[in-house]
C-alpha positions as CSV (number, residue, x, y, z in Angstrom):
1,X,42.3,-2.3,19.9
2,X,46.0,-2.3,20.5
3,X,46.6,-0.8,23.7
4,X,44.3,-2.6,26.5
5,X,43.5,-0.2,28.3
6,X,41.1,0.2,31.8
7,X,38.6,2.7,32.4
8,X,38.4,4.5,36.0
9,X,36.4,2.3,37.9
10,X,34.4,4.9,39.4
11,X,33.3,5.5,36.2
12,X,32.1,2.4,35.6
13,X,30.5,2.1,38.8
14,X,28.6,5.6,38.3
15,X,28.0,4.7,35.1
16,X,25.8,1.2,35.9
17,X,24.5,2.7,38.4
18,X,22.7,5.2,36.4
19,X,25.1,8.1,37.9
20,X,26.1,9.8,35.3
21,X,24.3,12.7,33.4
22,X,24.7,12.5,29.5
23,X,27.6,15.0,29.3
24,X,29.5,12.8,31.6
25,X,28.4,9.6,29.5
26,X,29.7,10.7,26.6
27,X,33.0,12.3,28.1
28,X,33.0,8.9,29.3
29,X,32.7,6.9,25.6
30,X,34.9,9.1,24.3
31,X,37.6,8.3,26.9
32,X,37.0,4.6,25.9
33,X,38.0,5.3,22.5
34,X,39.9,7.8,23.2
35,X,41.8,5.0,25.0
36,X,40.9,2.1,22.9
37,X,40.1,0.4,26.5
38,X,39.8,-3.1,26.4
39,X,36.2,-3.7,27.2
40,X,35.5,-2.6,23.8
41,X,37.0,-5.2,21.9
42,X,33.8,-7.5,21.9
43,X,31.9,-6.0,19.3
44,X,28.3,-7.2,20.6
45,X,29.5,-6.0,24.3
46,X,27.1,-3.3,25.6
47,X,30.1,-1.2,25.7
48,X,31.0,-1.6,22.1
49,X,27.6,-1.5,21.0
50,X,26.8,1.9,22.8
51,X,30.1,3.6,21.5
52,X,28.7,2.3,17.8
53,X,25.7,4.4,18.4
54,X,27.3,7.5,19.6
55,X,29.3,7.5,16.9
56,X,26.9,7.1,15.0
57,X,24.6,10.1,16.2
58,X,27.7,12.0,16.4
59,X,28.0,12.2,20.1
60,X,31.3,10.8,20.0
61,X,34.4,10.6,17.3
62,X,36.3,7.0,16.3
63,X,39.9,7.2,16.9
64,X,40.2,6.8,13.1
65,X,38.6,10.4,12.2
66,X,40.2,12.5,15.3
């Protein structure tokens, strides 16, 4: 990821917390790759592992197939 980018801290806030309903998680995810945000670049980070997985189920889309 090229760009570095931050997510809205709120986000992340609501987002630990357990505020967010799974709409708003995904919009969320997608946003982070949308973005390629920074906090995804370690690969075994909980971030990068739950964007693998709704990618996977096809939640969300990689950057590479928008």
């Amino acid at each position: 990821m090229s760009n570095g980018s931050q997510p809205n801290v709120q986000d992340v806030i609501d987002y630990e917390n357990g505020d967010m309903d799974w709409d708003r998680i995904v919009d969320f995810f997608q946003n982070l790759i949308d973005s390629e945000a920074s906090c995804l670049d370690d690969e075994d980070g909980d971030y990068a592992i739950m964007v693998r997985s709704l990618i996977v189920d096809g939640y969300c889309e990689s950057k590479e197939v928008k």
